[in-house]
C-alpha positions as CSV (number, residue, x, y, z in Angstrom):
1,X,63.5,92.5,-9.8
2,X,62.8,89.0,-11.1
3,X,60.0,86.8,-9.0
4,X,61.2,83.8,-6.9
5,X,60.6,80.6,-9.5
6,X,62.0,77.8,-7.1
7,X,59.9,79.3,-4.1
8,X,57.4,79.0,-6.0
9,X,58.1,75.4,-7.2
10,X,59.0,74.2,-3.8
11,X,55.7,75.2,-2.8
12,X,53.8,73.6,-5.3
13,X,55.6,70.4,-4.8
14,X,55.3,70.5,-1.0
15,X,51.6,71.0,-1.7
16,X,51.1,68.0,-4.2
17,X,53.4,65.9,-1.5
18,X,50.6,66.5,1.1
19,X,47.5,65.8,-1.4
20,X,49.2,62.3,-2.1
21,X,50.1,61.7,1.7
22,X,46.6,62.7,2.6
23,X,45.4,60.3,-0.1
24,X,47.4,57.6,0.9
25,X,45.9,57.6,4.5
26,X,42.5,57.5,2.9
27,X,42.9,54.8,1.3
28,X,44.9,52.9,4.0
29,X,42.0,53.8,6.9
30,X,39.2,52.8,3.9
31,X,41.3,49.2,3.6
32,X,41.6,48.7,7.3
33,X,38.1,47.8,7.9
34,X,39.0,45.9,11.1
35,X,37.2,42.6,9.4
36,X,34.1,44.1,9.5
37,X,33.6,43.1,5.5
38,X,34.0,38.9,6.5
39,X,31.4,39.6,9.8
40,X,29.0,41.0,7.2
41,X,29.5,38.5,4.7
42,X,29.1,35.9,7.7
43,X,26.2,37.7,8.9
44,X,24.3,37.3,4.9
45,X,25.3,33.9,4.5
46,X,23.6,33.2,8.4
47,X,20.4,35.1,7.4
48,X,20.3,33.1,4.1
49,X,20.6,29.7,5.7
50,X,17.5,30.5,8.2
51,X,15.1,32.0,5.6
52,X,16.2,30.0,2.5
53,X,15.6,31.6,-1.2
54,X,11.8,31.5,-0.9
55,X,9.7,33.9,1.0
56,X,8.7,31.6,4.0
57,X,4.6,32.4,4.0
58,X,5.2,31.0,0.2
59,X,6.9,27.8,1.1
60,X,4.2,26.8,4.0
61,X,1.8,27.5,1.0
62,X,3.6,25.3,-1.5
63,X,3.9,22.7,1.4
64,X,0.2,22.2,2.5
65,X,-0.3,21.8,-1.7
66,X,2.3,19.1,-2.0
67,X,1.0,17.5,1.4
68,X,-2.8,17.6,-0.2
69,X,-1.5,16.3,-3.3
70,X,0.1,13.3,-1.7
71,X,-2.8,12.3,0.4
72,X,-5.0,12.2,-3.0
73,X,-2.3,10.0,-4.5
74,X,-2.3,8.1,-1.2
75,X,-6.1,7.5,-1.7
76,X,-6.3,6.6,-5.3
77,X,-3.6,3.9,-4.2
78,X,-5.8,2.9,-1.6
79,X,-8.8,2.1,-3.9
80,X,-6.8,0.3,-6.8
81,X,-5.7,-2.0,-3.8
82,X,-7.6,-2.0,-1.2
83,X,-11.2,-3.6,-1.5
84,X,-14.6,-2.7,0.3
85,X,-17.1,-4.9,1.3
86,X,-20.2,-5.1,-1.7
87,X,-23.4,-5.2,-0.3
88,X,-24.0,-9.0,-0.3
89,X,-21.5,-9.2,2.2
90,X,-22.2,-6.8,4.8
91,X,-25.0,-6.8,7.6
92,X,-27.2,-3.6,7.1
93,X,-29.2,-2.8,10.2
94,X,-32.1,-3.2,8.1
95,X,-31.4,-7.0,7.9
96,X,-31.3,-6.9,11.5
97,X,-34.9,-5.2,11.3
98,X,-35.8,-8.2,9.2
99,X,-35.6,-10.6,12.2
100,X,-32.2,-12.2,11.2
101,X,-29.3,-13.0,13.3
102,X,-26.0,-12.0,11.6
103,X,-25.4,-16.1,12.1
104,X,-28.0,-16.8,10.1
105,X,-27.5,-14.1,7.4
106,X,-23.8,-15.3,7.1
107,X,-25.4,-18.7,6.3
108,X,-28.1,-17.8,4.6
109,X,-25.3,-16.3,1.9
110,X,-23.0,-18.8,2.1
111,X,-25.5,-21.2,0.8
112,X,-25.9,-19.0,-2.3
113,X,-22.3,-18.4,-2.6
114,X,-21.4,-22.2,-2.6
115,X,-24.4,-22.9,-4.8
116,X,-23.3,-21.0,-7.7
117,X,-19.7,-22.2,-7.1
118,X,-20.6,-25.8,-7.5
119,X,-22.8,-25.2,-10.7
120,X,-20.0,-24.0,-12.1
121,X,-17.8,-26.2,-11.3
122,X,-19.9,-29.4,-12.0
123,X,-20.7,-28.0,-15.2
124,X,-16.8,-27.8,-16.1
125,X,-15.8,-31.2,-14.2
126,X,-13.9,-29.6,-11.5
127,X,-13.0,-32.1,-9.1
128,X,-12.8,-31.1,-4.9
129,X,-10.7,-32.1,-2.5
130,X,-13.1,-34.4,-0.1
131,X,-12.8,-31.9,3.0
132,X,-13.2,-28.4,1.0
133,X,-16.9,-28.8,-0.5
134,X,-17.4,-26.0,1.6
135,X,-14.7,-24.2,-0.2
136,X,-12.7,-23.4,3.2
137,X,-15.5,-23.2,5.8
138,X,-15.2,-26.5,7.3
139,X,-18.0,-28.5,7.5
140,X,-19.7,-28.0,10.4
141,X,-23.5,-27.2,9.2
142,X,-24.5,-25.0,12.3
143,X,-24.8,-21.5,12.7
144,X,-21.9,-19.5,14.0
145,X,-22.0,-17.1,16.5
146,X,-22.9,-13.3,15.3
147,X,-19.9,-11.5,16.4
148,X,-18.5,-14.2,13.7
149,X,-20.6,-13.2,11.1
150,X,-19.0,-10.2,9.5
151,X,-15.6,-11.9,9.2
152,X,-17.1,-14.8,7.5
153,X,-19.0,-12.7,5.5
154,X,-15.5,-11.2,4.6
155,X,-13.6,-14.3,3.7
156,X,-16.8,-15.5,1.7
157,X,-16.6,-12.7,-1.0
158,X,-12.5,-13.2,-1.4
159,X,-13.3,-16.5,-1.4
160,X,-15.7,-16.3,-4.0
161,X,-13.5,-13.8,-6.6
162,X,-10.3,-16.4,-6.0
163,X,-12.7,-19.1,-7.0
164,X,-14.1,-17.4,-9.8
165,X,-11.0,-16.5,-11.3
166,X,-10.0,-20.0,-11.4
167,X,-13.3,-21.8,-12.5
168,X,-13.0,-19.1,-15.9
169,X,-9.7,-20.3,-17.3
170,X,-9.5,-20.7,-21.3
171,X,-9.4,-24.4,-20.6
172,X,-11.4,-25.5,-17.3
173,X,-8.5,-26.5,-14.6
174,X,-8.6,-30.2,-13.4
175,X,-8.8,-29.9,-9.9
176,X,-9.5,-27.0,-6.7
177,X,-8.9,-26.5,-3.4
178,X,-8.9,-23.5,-1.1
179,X,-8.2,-22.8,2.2
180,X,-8.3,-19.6,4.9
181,X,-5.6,-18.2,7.0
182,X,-5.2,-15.7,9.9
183,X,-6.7,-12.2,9.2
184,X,-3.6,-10.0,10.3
185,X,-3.9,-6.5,10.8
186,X,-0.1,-5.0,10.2
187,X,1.8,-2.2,8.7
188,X,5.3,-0.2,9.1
189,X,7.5,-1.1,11.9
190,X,7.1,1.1,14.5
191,X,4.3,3.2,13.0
192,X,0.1,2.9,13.6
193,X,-1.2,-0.5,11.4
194,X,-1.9,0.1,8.0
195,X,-4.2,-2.7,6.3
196,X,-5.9,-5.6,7.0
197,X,-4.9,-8.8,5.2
198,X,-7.1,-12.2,4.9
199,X,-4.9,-14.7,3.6
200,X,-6.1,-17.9,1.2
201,X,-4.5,-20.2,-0.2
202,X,-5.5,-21.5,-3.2
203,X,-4.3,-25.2,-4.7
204,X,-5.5,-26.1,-8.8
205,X,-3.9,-28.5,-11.2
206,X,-3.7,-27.0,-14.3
207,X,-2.0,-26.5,-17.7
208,X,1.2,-24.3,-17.1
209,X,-0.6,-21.7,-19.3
210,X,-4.2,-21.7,-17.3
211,X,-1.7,-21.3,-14.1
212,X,-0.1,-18.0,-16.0
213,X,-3.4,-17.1,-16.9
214,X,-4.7,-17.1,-13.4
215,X,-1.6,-15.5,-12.1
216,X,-2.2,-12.7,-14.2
217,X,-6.3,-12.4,-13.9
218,X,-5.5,-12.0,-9.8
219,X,-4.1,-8.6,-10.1
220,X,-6.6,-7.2,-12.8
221,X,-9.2,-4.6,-11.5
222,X,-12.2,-3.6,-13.7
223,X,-12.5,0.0,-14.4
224,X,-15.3,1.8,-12.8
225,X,-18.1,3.1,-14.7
226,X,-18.1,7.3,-15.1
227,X,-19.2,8.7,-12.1
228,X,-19.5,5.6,-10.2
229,X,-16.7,4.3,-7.0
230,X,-14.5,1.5,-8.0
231,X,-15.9,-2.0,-6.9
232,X,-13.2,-4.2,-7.8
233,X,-10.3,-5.0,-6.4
234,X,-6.9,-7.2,-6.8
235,X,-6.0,-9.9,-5.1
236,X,-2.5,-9.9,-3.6
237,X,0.5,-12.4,-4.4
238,X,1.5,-12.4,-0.9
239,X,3.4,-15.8,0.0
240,X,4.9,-16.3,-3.3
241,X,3.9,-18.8,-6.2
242,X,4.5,-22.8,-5.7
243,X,4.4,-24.6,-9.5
244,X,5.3,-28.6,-9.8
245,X,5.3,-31.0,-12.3
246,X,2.7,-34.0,-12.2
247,X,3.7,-35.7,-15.3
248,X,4.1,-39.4,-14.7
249,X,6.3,-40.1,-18.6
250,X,7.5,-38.0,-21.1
251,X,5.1,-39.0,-23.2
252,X,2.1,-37.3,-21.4
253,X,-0.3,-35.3,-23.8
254,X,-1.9,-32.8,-21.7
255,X,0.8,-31.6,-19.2
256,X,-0.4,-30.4,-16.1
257,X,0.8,-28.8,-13.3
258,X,0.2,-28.1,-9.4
259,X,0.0,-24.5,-8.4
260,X,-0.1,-23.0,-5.2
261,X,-1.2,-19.3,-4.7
262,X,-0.6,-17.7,-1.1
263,X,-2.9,-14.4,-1.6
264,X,-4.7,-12.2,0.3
265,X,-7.6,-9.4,0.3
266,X,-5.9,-6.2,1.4
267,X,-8.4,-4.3,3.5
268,X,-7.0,-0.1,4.1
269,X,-7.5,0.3,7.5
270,X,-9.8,4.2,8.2
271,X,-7.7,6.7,10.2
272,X,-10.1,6.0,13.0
273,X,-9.2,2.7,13.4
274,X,-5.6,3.4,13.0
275,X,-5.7,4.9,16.4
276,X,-2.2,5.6,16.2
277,X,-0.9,2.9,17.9
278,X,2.3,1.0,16.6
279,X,2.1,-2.2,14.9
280,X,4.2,-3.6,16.3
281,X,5.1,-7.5,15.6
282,X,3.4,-9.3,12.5
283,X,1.7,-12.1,14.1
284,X,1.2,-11.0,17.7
285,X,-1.8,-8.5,16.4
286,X,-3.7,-11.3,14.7
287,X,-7.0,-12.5,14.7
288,X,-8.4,-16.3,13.8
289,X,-11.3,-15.7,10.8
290,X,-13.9,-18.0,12.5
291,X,-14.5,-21.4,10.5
292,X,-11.3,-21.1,8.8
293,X,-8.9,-23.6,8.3
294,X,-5.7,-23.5,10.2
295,X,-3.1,-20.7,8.6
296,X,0.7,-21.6,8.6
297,X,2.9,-22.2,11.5
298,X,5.0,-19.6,10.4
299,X,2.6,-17.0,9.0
300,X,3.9,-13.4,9.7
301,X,6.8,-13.5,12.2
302,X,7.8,-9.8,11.4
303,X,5.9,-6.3,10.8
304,X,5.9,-4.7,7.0
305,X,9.2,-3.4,5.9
């Protein structure tokens, strides 16, 4: 009896027929994953977006760094700009222990300050306006009152460095004049006040080059020596830069020019006096500088940019 070969075949293709069918559905239910593949995509990205790339611990570390660098950088700016008060120009309680007023000390320094000033400038024929002998300070001879005194004191040493400056040009300048404006405290609008300005202005006929010179000598600052704080500071360009002509011909040797510098001492307010308050308006937070001259109408009518 010969075996059955198609039974046999028809068997072996019925079973194949069900492996591939049962394959099939496999792979249909694997593919159906009911979009569970986008909600867990959705889900990564999400998790990403809160916790960024970084360990967070690490990027709070990194932060307070970059923050301490900045207020470093902040400081260093600070000093190159800023100026302190030397110790001429400040009342120690141990002057007030001497039996001195702060009036008095103010004018007891002044004297010295003006002295030297008008050695100079006799020496190099530097002629005065009639009302500024007193290089700003009016001329009223009598003692002002102490809460005065450490403003003065102030405006004397800017005062003094803006006089300097001009009295020490290559070729001595023909004439000099100086007056004081409103100290202004100011800063960012809308944020706590930043520095405290004392304005001068400062009027010398000179040769265009002396003018340059001085120009450029205003925003120099000596290096400190090793170990030591820095005690010099710039003066500021603050109202600009007025240069005219006084040649009466052509045919004028010695050209020389009127200059007037609108500067200021730029004194960093400490985070103390701050006090977090805004600034505010330029102008309405202002303060006169006792003894100064008048400042300009117009001086300050908006806060910092």
């Amino acid at each position: 009896m010969r075996p059955d070969v198609k039974k046999e075949s028809r068997a072996g293709w019925l079973a194949m027929s069900g492996a591939l069918m049962i394959g099939g559905l496999l792979a249909w239910w694997f593919m159906q994953d009911d979009g569970l593949k986008d909600q867990l995509e959705a889900a990564r990205s999400a998790h990403t977006k809160m916790t960024g790339p970084e360990v967070f611990s690490e990027r709070i570390e990194k932060q307070r760094a970059a923050n301490e660098a900045l207020s470093h950088t902040i400081e260093d700016l600070k000093s190159e700009n800023g100026f302190t008060v030397s110790r001429e120009f400040r009342i120690e309680p141990e002057d007030i222990r001497s039996g001195f007023n702060p009036g008095y000390i103010f004018k007891n320094r002044f004297t010295g300050v003006r002295q030297r000033l008008n050695d100079i400038a006799q020496q190099k024929r530097i002629e005065y306006k009639e009302d500024n002998l007193n290089f700003g300070f009016g001329s009223d001879e009598k003692v002002p009152p102490d809460r005065d005194a450490p403003d003065l004191l102030i405006m004397l040493q800017l005062t003094e460095k803006a006089a300097l400056i001009a009295f020490n040009t290559r070729t001595p300048i023909a004439k000099f004049n100086i007056t004081h404006g409103t100290k202004t405290v100011t800063g960012p609008a809308g944020r706590p006040p930043l520095v405290r300005e004392y304005p001068l202005t400062m009027e010398i006929t000179a040769t265009l080059e002396d003018v340059l010179w001085i120009l450029h000598a205003l925003s120099q600052v000596k290096e400190p020596e090793p170990g030591k704080p820095r005690d010099d500071y710039p003066l500021v360009l603050q109202g600009g830069l007025t240069i005219n002509g006084m040649n009466p011909t052509e045919k004028d040797e010695i050209q020389l020019v009127q200059a007037v510098f609108k500067i200021a001492g730029m004194q960093f307010l400490t985070p103390q006096e701050r006090g977090g308050a805004p600034s505010g308006i330029r102008g309405l937070a202002t303060q006169r500088v006792p003894g100064a001259t008048a400042a300009r109408a117009n001086d300050g009518a908006r806060a910092r940019p």
